[in-house]
Structures are given as C-alpha cells and as structure tokens.
C-alpha positions as CSV (number, residue, x, y, z in Angstrom):
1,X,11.6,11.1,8.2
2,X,10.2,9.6,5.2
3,X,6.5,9.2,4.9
4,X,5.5,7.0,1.5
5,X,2.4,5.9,0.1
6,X,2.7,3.2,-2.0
7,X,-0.1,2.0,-4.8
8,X,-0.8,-0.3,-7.7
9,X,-3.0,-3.1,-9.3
10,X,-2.6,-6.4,-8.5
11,X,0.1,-8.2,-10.0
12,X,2.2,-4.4,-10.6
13,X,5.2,-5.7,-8.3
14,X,3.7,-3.5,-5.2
15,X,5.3,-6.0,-2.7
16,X,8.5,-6.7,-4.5
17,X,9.4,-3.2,-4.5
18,X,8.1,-2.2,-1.3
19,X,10.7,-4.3,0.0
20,X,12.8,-2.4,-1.7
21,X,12.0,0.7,-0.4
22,X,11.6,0.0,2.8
23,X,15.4,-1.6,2.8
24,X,16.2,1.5,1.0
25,X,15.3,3.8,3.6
26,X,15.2,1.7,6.6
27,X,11.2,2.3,7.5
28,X,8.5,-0.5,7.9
29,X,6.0,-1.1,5.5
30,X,2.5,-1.1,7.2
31,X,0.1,-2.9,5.4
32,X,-3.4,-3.3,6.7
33,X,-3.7,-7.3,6.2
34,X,-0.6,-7.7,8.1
35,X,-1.4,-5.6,10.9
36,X,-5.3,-7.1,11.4
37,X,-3.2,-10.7,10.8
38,X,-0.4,-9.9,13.4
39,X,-3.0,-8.3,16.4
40,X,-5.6,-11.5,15.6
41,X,-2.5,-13.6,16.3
42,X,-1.6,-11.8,19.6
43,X,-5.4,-11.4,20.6
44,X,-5.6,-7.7,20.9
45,X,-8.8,-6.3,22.0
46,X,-9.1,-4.8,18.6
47,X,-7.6,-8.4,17.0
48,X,-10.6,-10.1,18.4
49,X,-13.3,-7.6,16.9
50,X,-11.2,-7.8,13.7
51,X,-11.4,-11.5,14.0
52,X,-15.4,-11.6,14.6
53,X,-15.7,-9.6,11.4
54,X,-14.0,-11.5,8.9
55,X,-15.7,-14.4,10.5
56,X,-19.2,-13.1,9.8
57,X,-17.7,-12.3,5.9
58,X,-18.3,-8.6,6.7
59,X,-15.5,-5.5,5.7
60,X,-13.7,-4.4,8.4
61,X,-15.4,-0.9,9.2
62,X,-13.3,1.9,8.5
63,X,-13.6,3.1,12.3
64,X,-12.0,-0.1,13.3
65,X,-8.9,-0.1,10.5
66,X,-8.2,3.4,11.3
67,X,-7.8,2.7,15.0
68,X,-5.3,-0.1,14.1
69,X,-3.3,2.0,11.8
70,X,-3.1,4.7,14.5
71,X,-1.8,2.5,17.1
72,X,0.1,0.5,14.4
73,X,2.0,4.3,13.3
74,X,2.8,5.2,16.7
75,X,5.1,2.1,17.6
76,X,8.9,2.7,17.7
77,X,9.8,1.3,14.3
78,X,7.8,4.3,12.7
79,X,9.7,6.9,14.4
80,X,11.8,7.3,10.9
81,X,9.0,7.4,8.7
82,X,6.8,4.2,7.0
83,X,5.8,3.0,4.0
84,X,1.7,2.5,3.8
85,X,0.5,-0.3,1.4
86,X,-3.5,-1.0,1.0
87,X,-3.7,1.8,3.4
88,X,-6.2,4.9,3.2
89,X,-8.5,2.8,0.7
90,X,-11.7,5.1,1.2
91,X,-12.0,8.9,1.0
92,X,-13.0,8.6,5.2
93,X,-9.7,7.0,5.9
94,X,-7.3,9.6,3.6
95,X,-9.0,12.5,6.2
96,X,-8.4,10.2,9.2
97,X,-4.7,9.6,7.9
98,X,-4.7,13.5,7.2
99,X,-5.8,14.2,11.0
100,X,-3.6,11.3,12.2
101,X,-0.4,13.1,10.6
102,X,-1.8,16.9,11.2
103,X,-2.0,16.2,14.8
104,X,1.9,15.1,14.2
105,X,2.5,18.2,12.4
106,X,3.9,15.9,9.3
107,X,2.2,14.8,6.1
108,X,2.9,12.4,3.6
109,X,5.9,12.7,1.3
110,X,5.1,11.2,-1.6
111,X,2.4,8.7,-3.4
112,X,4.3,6.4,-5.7
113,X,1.1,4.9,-8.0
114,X,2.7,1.9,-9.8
115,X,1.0,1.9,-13.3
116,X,1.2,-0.5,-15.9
117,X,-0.6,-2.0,-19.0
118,X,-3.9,-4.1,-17.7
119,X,-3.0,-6.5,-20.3
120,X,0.1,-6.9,-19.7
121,X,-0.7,-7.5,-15.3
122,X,-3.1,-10.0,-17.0
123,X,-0.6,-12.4,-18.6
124,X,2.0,-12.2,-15.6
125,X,-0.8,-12.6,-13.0
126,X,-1.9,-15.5,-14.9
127,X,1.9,-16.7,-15.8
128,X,2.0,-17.2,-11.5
129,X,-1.0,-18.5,-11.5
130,X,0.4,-21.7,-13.4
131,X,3.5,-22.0,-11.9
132,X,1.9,-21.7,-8.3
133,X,-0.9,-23.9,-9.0
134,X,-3.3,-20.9,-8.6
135,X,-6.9,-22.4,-10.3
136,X,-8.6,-19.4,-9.0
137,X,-6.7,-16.8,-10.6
138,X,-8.2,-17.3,-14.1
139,X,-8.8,-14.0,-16.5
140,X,-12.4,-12.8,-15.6
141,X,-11.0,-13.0,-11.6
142,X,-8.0,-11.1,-12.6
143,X,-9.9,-8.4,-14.0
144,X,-12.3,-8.2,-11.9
145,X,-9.4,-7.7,-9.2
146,X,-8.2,-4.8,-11.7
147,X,-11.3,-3.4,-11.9
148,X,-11.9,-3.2,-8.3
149,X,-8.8,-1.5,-6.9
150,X,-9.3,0.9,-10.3
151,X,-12.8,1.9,-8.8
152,X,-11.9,1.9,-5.1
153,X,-8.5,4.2,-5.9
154,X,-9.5,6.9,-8.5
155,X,-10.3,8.8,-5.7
156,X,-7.8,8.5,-3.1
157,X,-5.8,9.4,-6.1
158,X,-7.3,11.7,-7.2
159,X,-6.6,13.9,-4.0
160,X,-3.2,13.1,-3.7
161,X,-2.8,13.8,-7.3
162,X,-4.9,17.5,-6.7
163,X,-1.8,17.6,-3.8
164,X,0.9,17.1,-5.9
165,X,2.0,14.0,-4.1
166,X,1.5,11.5,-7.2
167,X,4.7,9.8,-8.5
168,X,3.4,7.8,-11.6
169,X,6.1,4.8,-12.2
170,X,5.8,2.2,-15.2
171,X,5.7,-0.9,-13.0
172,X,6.5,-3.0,-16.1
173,X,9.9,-4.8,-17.1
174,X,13.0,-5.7,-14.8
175,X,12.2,-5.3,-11.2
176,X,15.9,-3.4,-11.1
177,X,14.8,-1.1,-13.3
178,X,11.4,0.0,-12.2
179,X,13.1,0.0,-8.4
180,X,16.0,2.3,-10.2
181,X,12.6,4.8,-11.4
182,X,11.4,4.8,-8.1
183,X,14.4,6.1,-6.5
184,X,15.6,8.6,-9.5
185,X,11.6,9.8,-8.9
186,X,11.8,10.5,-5.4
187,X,15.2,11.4,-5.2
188,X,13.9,14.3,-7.8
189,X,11.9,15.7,-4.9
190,X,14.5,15.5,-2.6
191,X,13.4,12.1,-0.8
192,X,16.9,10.2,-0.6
193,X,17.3,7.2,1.1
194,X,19.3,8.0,4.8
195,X,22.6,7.0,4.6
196,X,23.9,4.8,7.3
C-alpha cells in the first residue's frame, strides 16, 4: 500500500505529476474539488449540502470535507493506497486524516512538497495565461494565489515535516526530470512503484 501526500503552489506541475504518480503506482489521486464536483453531479446527500454551500459563496466546513474524504478513502480503488492533492488543508483536517488512518492502523507514507522559485511559477503561470486566454491570471492574482496556499500550508507542513514525512522536490525544469526526482526520492525510503 502506498499512501502519498502530494503539495505545491500553483503553477508547480502538482497535476502533471500526480498523474504521474498515480500511473506509477497504480492508486487514485483524491482531490477534494473533484470529489465535492463528482457527488454534486450524482446528487449525494452530502453533494447537495456541498452544492448549497458554494451557492451561498461560503467554504465548505471542514466537518463536511472530512466526511467526503472518508467515504471517498474507503471505496475499492483505494484499497492499494491513494494519492491526496488539496487534501488536509487545515490543522483540524491533518488530525481527522490522522484518526481516519489510525483507526486503519496505517499512516501516510510520504509528503512530497513540490517547491520552486515564486518568480519563476510567476512567469509560467502567466506564460498559460496567454496562450489559454486567461485575463484573470494577471501578476497581483498569481501572487496572491502564492501567498495563500504559503499561509494556509506552513502548518500542515510543518507537522509532516516535525514527522519526517517531508520529501522537498525542485518542481522546476523538464517535467521528466522533476517526475525522475520524485521517484529516486521515494524510492530512497523504500516507496517503489508495484510492479505489475
């Protein structure tokens, strides 16, 4: 079983090599948009609170996003592990996570914190911006963005970094390459992809 975190700035290639991974070692990635997106769609009970939030521009409480990751972690895909992405993003949902795995008597493997040069996520972010026609994603927006998931994941990291669970990765230059550091990284503490 493989158990990954995976984390980085907007614009670090978190999608792109979560793919990857995931591919890799044959485990979904769970990411919170997608699951409120995909139990909206199929009118879940907890789709249709979900929906009524984000209607009334409010946050998803972490109550309700913790419940959906629960239920989300326990469907048949995730029996070989999973790869979370945008998932704890408070201090309350790391412990929930925590007691979620506890109570499965596993823990995360690894968190592999995609870092790179805020500058440098600056001019690619705003590179895709032109060539998809992106008017929002202007400089002051971008940082802004980089600013917020700085302040909202110093802590989580923090933790996992206290835990010893923190695989830093320089997410910049050819995706190859930084998905060839992710694999020498955790292949260094013994997390190899399953052979099949």
């Amino acid at each position: 079983m493989t158990r990954l975190l995976i984390v980085g700035p907007p614009g670090a290639g978190k999608g792109t090599q979560s793919v990857r991974i995931t591919t890799a070692f044959g485990i979904p990635a769970i990411a919170t948009g997608d699951i409120f997106r995909a139990n909206i769609a199929n009118q879940t009970e907890l789709g249709q609170q979900v929906s009524a939030i984000i209607k009334s521009g409010e946050y998803v409480p972490d109550s309700l996003t913790n419940d959906l990751v629960a239920s989300r972690l326990k469907e048949e895909d995730c029996a070989a592990g999973f790869l979370l992405d945008g998932y704890p993003r408070t201090v309350d949902q790391l412990r929930f996570l925590d007691e979620l795995l506890e109570a499965e008597g596993t823990a995360l493997d690894a968190v592999i914190q995609l870092v790179a040069d805020q500058d440098e996520i600056v001019s690619r972010l705003l590179k895709r911006a032109h060539e998809e026609g992106r008017s929002d994603d202007t400089p002051e927006t971008i940082r802004h963005r980089q600013d917020l998931y700085l302040r909202e994941t110093a802590p989580l990291i923090a933790v996992y970094k206290e835990r010893g669970l923190v695989i830093e990765i320089d997410a910049l230059g050819d995706v190859d390459d930084v998905a060839a550091r992710i694999t020498s990284a955790l292949a260094a503490r013994e997390i190899v992809p399953v052979a099949r």
